[in-house]
C-alpha positions in Angstrom: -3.2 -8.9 22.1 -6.0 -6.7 22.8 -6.0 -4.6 19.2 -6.0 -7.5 17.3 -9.9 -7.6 17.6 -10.1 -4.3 16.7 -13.0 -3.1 14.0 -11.9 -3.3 10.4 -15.3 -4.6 8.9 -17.2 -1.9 6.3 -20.0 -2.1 4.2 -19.1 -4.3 1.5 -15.8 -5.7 2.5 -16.4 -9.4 1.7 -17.4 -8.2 -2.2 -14.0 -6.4 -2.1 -12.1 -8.7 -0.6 -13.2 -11.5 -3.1 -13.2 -9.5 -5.8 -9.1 -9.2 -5.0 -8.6 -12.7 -4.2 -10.9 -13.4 -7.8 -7.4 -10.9 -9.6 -4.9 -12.9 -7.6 -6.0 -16.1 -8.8 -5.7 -14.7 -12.3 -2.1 -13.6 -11.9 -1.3 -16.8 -10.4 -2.7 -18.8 -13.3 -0.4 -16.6 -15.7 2.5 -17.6 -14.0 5.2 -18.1 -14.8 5.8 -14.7 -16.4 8.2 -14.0 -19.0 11.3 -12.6 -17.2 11.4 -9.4 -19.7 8.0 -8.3 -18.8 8.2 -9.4 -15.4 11.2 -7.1 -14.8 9.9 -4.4 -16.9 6.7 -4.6 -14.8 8.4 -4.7 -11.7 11.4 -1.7 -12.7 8.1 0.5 -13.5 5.7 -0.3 -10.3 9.1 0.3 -7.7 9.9 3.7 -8.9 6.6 4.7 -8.6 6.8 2.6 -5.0 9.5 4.8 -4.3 8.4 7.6 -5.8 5.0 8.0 -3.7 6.4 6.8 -0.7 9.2 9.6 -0.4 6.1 11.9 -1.7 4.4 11.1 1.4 7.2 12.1 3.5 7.7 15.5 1.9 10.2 14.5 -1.4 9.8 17.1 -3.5 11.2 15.0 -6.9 8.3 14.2 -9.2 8.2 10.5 -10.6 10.3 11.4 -13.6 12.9 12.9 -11.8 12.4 10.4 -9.3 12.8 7.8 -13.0 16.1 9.8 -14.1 18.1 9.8 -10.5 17.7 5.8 -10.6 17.8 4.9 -14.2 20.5 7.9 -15.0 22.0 8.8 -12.4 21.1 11.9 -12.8 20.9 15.0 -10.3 18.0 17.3 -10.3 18.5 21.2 -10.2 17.1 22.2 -7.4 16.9 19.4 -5.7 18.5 18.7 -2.3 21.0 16.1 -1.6 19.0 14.7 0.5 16.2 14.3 -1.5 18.3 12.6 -4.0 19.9 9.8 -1.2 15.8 9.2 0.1 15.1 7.7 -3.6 18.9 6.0 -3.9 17.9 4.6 -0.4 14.6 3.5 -0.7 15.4 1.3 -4.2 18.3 -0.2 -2.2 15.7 -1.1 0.2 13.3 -2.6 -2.4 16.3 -4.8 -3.3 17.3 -6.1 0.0 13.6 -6.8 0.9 13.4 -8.7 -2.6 16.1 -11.0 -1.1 13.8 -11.4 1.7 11.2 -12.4 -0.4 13.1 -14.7 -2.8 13.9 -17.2 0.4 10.7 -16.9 1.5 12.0 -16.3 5.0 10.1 -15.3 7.8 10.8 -11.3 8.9 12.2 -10.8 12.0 13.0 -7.8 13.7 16.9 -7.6 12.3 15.5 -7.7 9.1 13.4 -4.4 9.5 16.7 -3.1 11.2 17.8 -3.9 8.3 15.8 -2.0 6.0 15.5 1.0 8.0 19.6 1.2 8.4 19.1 1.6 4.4 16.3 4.1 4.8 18.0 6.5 6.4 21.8 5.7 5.2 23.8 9.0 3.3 20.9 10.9 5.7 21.3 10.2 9.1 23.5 7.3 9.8 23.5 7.9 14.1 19.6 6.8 14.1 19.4 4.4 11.0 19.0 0.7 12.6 18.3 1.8 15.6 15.4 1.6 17.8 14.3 5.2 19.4 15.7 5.9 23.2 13.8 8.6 23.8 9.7 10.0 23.8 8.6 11.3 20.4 5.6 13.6 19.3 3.8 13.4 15.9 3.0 16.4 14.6 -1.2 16.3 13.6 -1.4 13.0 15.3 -4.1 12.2 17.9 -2.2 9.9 19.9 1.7 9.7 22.1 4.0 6.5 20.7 4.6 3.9 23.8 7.5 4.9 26.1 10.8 4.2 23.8 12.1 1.3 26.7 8.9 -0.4 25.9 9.9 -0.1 21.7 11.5 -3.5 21.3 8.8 -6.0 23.6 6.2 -4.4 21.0 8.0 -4.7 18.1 8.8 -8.1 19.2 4.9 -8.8 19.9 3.9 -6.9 16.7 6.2 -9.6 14.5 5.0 -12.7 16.7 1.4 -11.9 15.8 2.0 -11.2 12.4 3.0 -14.5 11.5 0.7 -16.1 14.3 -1.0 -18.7 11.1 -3.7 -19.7 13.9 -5.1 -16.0 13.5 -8.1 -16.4 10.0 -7.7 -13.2 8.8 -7.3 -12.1 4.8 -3.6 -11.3 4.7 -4.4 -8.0 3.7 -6.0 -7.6 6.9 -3.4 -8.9 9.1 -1.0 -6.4 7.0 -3.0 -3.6 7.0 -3.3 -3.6 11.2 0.3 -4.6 11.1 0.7 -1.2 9.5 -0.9 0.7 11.9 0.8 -1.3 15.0 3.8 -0.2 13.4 3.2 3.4 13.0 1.5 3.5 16.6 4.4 2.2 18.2 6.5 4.6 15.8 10.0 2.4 17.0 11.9 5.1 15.1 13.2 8.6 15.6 12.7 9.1 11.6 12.0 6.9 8.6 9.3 5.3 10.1 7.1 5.6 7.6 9.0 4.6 4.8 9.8 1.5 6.9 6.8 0.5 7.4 5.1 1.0 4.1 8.4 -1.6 2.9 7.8 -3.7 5.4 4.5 -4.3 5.8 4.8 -5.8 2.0 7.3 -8.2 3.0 4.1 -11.3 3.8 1.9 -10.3 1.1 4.7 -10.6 -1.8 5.6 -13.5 -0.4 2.2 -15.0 -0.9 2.0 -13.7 -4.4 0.4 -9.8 -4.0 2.3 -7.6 -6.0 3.5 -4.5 -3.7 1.0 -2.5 -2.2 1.9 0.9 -2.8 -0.3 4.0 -0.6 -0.3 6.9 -3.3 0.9 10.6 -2.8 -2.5 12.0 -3.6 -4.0 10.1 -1.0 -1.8 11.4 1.6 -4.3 13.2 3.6 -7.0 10.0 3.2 -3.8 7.8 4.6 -2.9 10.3 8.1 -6.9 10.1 8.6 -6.8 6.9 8.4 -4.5 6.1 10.6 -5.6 8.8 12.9 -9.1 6.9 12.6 -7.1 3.5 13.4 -5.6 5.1 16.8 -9.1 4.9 17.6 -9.8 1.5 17.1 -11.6 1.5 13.5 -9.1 0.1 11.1 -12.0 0.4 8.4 -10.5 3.4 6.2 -7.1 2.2 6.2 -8.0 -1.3 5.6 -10.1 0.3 3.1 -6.8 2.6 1.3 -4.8 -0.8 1.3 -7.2 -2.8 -0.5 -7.5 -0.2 -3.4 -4.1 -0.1 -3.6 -3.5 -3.7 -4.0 -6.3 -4.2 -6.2 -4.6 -1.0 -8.4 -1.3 -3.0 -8.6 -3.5 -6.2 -9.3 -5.0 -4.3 -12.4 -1.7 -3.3 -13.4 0.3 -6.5 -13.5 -2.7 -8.3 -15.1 -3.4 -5.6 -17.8 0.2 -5.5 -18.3 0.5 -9.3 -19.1 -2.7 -9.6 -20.9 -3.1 -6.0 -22.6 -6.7 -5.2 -21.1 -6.0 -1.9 -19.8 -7.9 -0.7 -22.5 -11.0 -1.6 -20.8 -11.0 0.7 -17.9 -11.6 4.5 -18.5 -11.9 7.6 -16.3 -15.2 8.1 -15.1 -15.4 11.4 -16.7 -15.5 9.4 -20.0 -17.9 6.9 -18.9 -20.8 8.9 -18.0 -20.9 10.4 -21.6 -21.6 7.1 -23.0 -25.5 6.4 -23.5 -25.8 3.0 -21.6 -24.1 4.0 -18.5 -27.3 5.1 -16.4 -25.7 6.9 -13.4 -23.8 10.5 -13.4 -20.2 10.8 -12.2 -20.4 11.9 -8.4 -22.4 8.8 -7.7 -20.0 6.7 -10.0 -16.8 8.4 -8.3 -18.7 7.3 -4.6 -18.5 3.7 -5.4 -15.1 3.9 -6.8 -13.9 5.5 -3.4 -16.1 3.3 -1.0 -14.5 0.1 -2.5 -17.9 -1.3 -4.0 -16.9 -1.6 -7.9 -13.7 -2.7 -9.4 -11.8 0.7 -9.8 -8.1 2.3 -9.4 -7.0 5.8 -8.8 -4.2 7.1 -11.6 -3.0 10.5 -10.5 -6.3 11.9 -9.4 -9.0 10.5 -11.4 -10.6 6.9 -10.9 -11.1 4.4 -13.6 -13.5 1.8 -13.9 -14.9 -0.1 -16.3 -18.7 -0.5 -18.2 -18.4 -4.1 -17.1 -18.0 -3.4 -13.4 -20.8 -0.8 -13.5 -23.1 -3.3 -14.8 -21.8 -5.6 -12.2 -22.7 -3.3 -9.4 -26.2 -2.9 -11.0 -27.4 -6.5 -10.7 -26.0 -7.1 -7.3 -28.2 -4.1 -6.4 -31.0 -5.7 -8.4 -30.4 -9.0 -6.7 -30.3 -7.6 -3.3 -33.9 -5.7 -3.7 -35.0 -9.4 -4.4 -33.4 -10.5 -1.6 -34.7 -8.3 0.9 -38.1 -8.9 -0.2 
């Protein structure tokens, strides 16, 4: 398939890229995890999974009302029903795909039937499961979805080339153009997004990432993005996903070991005396990918340690180029 050879590369990729495989190695060496923590790490990382990727779509529940509609059944004043049935539905979702995941069985295109028929149950039952019959428009997109009789040969050749083993790319780079196949074929008349942003998580749990969850403040960076991909350069996307799963890297790991201590906002590093660079150009290399870094909320964290890092491949690099 032609956009398989698409660009995806950016400046400092490979860095990234091992510096992710580097955190996955050290959650794989802590395994097995207690069950109590495991579930309480996992209970906390879906509803925010749910949470942002309902946010993304327009839900208008915040993540503790998002937290009291699963955990206490609870409805939210002011609040439509519908908003209430997109979080029931999309934990129901994160269930079934678990069951995916615990057999280690490879997807198929039932099984993202599947989880789009519990997208979209409660909200609109005549479309959920079903691919689209008709043309579609994306509002703010700079491209037209394929012609809906053409939906199922490309969903079909979407899922054949995802699990083509032959193909030497990082798993989070087959997922991440997997993603944007998805969305470009747009098989759906709604829930698209939501489907796709479960699915796409379906390979890399099963290899051991824990679920890569696009945030609701980077909403405008992830439509860019994928605007950006329509054009052939995968680069910012790839770039989103990779901070995301490195974030829910840093969280399992910090939860097991207790070392979330280390990493601060940036607005707190730059007071300290030994940290030699101010906050906009700190803030750059948290966003570009090039030091070890996650976004809470809006701000970025990092650490002294990765700063430091950064410094002495730069130093390294001048040598280098000598």
């Amino acid at each position: 398939m032609e956009w398989k050879t698409n660009k995806y590369e950016f400046e400092g990729l490979d860095e990234h890229l091992r510096r992710i495989d580097a955190k996955k190695s050290k959650l794989d060496s802590m395994r097995p995890i207690h069950s109590y923590l495991l579930n309480k790490i996992k209970e906390s990382l879906f509803i925010e999974w749910t949470y942002n990727s309902n946010s993304i779509e327009g839900n208008t529940l915040t993540l503790l009302e998002t937290k009291m509609v699963l955990e206490d059944g609870m409805t939210i004043n002011g609040k439509s029903l519908r908003e209430h049935f997109e979080v029931i539905n999309h934990q129901e979702a994160i269930e079934y795909l678990e069951k995916l995941i615990s057999v280690n069985k490879k997807m198929k295109s039932a099984d993202i039937l599947d989880i789009h028929i519990l997208v979209l149950q409660k909200i609109e039952k005549e479309y959920a499961g079903r691919y689209r019959t008709f043309a579609v428009r994306i509002q703010g997109a700079n491209f037209l979805p394929p012609n809906a009789l053409k939906v199922p040969m490309l969903m079909d050749e979407l899922i054949e080339w995802l699990h083509n083993e032959s193909m030497e790319l990082h798993p989070l780079v087959k997922a991440t153009i997997y993603h944007h196949r998805f969305v470009w074929i747009h098989p759906f008349i709604d829930g698209n997004g939501r489907t796709v942003r479960l699915t796409f998580n379906i390979r890399l749990m099963q290899e051991g990432f824990p679920p890569v969850i696009i945030l609701r403040n980077d909403r405008k960076k992830y439509y860019g993005a994928l605007n950006k991909a329509n054009q052939g350069d995968y680069s910012k996307l790839l770039l989103l996903v990779l901070q995301a799963a490195e974030r829910s890297l840093d969280i399992y790991i910090s939860s097991i070991d207790n070392t979330l201590d280390d990493y601060l906002p940036i607005s707190d590093l730059v007071l300290e005396p030994d940290v030699l660079y101010g906050h906009e150009y700190i803030s750059l290399l948290a966003r570009k990918g090039k030091i070890d870094a996650f976004k809470e909320g809006k701000d970025w964290l990092t650490t002294k340690t990765a700063i430091k890092e950064y410094v002495a491949r730069r130093k390294r690099k001048r040598v280098l180029d000598r």
